[in-house]
C-alpha positions as CSV (number, residue, x, y, z in Angstrom):
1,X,31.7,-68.1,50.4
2,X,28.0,-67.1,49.6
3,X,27.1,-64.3,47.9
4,X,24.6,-61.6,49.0
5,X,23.5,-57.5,47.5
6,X,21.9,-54.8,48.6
7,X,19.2,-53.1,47.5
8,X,19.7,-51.4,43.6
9,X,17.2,-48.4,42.4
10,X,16.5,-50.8,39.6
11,X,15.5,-53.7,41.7
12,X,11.3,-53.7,42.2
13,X,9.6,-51.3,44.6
14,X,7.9,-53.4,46.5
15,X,9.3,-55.9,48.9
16,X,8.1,-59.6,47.4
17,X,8.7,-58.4,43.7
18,X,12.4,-57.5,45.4
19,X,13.1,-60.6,47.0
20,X,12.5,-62.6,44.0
21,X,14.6,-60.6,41.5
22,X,17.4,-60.9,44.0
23,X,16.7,-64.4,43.9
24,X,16.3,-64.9,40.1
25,X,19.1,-62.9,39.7
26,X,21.2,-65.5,41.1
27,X,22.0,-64.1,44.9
28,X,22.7,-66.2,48.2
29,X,21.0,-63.3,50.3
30,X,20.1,-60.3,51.1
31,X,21.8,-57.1,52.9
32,X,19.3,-55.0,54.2
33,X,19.0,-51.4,55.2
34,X,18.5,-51.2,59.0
35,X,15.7,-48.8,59.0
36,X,13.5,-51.2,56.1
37,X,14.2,-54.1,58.4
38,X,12.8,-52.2,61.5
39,X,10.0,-50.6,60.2
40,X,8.4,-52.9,57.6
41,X,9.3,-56.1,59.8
42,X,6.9,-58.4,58.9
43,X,6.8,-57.3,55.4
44,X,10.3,-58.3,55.0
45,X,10.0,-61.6,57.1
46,X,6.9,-62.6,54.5
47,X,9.1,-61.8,51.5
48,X,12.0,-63.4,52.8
49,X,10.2,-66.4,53.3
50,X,8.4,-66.0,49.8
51,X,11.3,-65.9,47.8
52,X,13.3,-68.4,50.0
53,X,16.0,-65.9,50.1
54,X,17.3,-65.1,53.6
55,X,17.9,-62.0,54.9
56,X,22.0,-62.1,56.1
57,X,23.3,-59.0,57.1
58,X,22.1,-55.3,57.5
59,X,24.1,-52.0,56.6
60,X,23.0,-48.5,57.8
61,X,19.6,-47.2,58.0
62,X,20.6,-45.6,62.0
63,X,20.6,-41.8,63.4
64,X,24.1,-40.8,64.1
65,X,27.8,-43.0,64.1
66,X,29.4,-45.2,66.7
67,X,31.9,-41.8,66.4
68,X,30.2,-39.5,66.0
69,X,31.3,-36.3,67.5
70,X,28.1,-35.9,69.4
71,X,27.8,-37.6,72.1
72,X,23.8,-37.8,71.9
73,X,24.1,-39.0,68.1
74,X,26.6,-41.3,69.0
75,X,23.8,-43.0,72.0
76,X,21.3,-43.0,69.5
77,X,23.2,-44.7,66.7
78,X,24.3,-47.5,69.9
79,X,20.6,-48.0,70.6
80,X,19.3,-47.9,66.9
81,X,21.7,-50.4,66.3
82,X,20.6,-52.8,68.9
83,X,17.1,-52.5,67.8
84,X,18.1,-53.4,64.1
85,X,20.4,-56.4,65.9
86,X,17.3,-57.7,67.4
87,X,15.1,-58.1,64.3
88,X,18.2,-59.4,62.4
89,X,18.7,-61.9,64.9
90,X,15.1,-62.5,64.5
91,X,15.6,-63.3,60.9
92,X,18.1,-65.8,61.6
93,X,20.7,-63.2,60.1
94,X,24.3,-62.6,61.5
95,X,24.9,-58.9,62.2
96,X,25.3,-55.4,61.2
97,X,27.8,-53.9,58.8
98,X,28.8,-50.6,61.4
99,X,31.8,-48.1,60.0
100,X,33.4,-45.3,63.1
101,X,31.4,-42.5,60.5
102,X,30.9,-41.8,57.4
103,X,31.2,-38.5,55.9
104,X,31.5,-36.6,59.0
105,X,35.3,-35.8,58.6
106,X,38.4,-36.4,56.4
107,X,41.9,-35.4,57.6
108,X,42.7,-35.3,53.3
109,X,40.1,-32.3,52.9
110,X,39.6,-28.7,54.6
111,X,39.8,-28.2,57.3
112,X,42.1,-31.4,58.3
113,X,42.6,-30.9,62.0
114,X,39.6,-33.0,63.2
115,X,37.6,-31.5,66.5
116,X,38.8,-34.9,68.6
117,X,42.3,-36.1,69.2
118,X,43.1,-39.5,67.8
119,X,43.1,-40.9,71.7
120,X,39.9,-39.3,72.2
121,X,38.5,-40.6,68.7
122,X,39.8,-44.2,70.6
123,X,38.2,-43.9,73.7
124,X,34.9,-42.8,72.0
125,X,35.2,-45.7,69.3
126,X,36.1,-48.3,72.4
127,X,32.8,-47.0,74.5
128,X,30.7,-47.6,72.0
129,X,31.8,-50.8,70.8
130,X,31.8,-52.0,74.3
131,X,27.7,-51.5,74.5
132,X,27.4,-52.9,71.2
133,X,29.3,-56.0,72.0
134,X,26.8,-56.6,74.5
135,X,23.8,-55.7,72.3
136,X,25.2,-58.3,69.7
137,X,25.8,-60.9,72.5
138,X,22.2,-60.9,73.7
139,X,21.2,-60.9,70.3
140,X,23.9,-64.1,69.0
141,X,24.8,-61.4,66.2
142,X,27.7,-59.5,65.5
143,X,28.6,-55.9,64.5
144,X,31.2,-56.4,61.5
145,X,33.5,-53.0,62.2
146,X,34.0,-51.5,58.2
147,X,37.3,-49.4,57.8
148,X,36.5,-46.7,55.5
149,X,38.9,-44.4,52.8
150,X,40.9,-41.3,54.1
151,X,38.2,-39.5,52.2
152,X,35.1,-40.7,54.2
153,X,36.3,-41.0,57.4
154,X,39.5,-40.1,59.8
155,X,38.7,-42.9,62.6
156,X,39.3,-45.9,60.9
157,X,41.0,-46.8,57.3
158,X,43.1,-49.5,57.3
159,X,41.5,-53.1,58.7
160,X,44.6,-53.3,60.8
161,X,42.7,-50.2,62.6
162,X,39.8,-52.2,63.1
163,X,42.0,-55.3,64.5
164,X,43.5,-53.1,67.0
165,X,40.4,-51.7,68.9
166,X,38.9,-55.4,68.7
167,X,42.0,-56.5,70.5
168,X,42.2,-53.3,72.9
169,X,38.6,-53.9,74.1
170,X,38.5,-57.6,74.3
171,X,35.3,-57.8,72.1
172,X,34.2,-61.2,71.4
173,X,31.0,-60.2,69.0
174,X,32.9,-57.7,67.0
175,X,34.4,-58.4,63.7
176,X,36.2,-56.7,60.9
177,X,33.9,-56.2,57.2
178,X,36.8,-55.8,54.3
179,X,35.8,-54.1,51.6
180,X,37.4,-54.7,48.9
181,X,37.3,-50.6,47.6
182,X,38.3,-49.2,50.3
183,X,40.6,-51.7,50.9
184,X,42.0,-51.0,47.0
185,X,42.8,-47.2,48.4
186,X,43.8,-48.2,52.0
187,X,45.9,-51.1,51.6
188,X,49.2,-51.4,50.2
189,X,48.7,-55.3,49.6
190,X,45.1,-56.3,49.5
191,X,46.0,-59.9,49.9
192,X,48.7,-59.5,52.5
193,X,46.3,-57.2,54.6
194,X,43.7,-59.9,54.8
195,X,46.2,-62.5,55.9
196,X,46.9,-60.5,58.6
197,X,43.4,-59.8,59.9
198,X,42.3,-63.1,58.7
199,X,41.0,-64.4,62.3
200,X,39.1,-61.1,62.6
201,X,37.3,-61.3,59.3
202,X,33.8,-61.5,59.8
203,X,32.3,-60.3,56.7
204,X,32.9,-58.9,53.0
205,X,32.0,-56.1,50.7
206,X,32.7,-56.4,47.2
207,X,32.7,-53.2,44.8
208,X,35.8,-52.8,42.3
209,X,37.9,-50.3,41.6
210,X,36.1,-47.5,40.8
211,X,32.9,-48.7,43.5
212,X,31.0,-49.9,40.3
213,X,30.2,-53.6,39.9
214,X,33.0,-56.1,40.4
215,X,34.6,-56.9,36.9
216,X,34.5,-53.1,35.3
217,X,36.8,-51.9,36.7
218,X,40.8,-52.8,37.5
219,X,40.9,-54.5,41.1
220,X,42.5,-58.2,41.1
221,X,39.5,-59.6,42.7
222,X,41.6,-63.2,42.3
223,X,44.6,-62.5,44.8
224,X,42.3,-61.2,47.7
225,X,39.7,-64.3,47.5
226,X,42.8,-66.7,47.3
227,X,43.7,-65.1,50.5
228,X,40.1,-65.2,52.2
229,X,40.3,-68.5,51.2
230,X,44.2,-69.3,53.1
231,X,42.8,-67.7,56.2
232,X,39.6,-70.2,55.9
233,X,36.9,-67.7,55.4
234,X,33.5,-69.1,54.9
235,X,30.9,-66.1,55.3
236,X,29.1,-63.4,53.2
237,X,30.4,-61.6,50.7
238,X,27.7,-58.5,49.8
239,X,27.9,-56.7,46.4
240,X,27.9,-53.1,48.0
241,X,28.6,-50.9,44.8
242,X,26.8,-48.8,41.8
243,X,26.2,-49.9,38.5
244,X,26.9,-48.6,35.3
245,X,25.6,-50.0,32.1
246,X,22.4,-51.2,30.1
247,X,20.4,-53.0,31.1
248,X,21.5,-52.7,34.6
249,X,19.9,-55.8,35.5
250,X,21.5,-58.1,32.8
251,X,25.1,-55.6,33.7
252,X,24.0,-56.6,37.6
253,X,23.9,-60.7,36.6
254,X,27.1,-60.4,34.8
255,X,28.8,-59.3,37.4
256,X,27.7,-61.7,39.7
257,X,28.3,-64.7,37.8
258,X,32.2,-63.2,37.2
259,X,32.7,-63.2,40.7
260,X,31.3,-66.5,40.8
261,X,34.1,-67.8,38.9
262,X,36.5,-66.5,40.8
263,X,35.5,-67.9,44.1
C-alpha cells in the first residue's frame, strides 16, 4: 500500500515548492483538488515531474454532486468530473474520489425528511454513475464512490451502500474509497466491513478518529489494514484529515511515519 496527502494550508503556496515538501516529507503521491488539476495543468504536470512525485488521485474541486437535488448541478458535476478524469488520466493517475453529496442534506438534523425518496435518491445516484462509468472508461480511470457520515450526507453511509449500486448498475470502472472516519462512525466493525467490500475496494482515506491526523486520536488503524491486507489490497491510501499540533509539518511527518509502521 503506498501512501499519498492532499493539499495542507501549511504546505508551500506555490506548486514546485509544494511538490517537494510532499516529497521530503516522506509521501508516495499526491491527491489533488480537481479544479487545481484543471486549471493550472501544466503547472502541476511540471512540478510533478520536478519533484518526481506523481500525481494519483483527485478529490473535489467540481460544481454540484452526482446527487445533487438539482438536476442541472447534478449534469454539471457529471461533466466536470469527466474533464478532471481526462487530465488525471493524463497524468498517468487512477481516478477521482466522488461521494453522492456532501453537505447538502442529513436525515440526523432538521428538517430530516429529505426532498427525494430513497428509490428516487437511487435512480438519481444510478444515472449518474452510469455516465461516469463511461467517462472513466474512455479515460482508463475510475471514480472511487466515498460513503460519507449520517451527518454529511443521507445517500450513502455505509460502504455496503456503495457495493450495492456498483452491483445494481453493473459498473465496471466504479469503485468503493473507505475512509477510515467515516467508516469509525458508519461501521459497526471496521475490519469486518472491509472484508466484505474487499473486491470493491478501490481506494483509501485515512483520518483518525476525530478527522485529525492518524495516531491522535483513538481509531485501531491496525485491525482495518490487517483486513485491507486479507482482501489483497494494493492501492492508495490518501491522508485526508486536519492537523492539530506544532509544528504542523514535523506533527504532519509523525504521523505519517506511524502509519508506516503499521502497514
Amino acid at each position: 500500500m503506498k501512501l499519498a496527502t492532499q493539499d495542507k494550508p501549511f504546505f508551500p503556496a506555490s506548486l514546485p515548492e509544494k511538490f517537494r515538501t510532499v516529497r521530503s516529507l516522506g509521501f508516495d503521491g499526491f491527491e489533488i483538488d480537481g479544479s487545481v488539476l484543471v486549471e493550472q495543468f501544466h503547472e502541476v504536470k511540471s512540478a510533478s515531474a520536478s519533484a518526481q512525485l506523481p500525481v494519483v488521485t483527485a478529490c473535489g474541486g467540481y460544481r454540484g454532486w452526482i446527487g445533487d437535488f438539482e438536476q442541472e448541478r447534478r449534469k454539471q458535476a457529471v461533466e466536470d468530473i469527466g474533464e478532471i478524469l481526462k487530465r488525471v488520466s493524463e497524468l498517468g493517475g487512477t481516478g477521482i474520489v466522488v461521494p453522492a453529496a456532501w453537505g447538502m442534506f442529513s436525515k440526523r438534523l432538521p428538517p430530516m425528511t429529505p426532498p427525494r425518496t430513497e428509490s428516487e435518491d437511487r435512480e438519481v445516484l444510478l444515472e449518474s454513475l452510469a455516465r461516469l462509468d463511461r467517462a472513466a472508461a474512455a479515460t482508463g480511470t475510475y471514480i472511487y464512490l466515498e460513503p460519507l457520515n449520517r451527518y454529511e450526507d443521507h445517500m450513502l453511509n455505509r460502504l455496503s451502500d456503495a457495493v450495492q449500486l456498483i452491483q445494481a448498475g453493473s459498473f465496471s470502472r466504479v469503485r468503493v474509497t473507505a475512509d477510515f472516519y467515516h467508516m469509525n462512525i458508519e461501521e459497526p466493525k471496521i475490519d469486518q466491513s472491509i472484508v466484505e467490500a474487499g473486491p470493491y475496494i478501490g481506494h483509501v482515506h485515512l483520518a483518525d478518529s476525530h478527522r485529525f491526523q492518524p495516531g491522535d486520536g483513538h481509531l485501531d488503524f491496525r485491525s482495518g489494514f490487517e483486513a485491507l491486507r486479507q482482501v489483497g489490497y494494493e492501492g492508495w491510501m490518501a491522508f485526508e484529515c486536519r492537523v492539530t499540533g506544532e509544528p504542523e509539518m514535523d506533527v504532519y511527518r509523525r504521523s505519517l511515519q506511524f502509519i508506516r509502521k503499521l502497514i
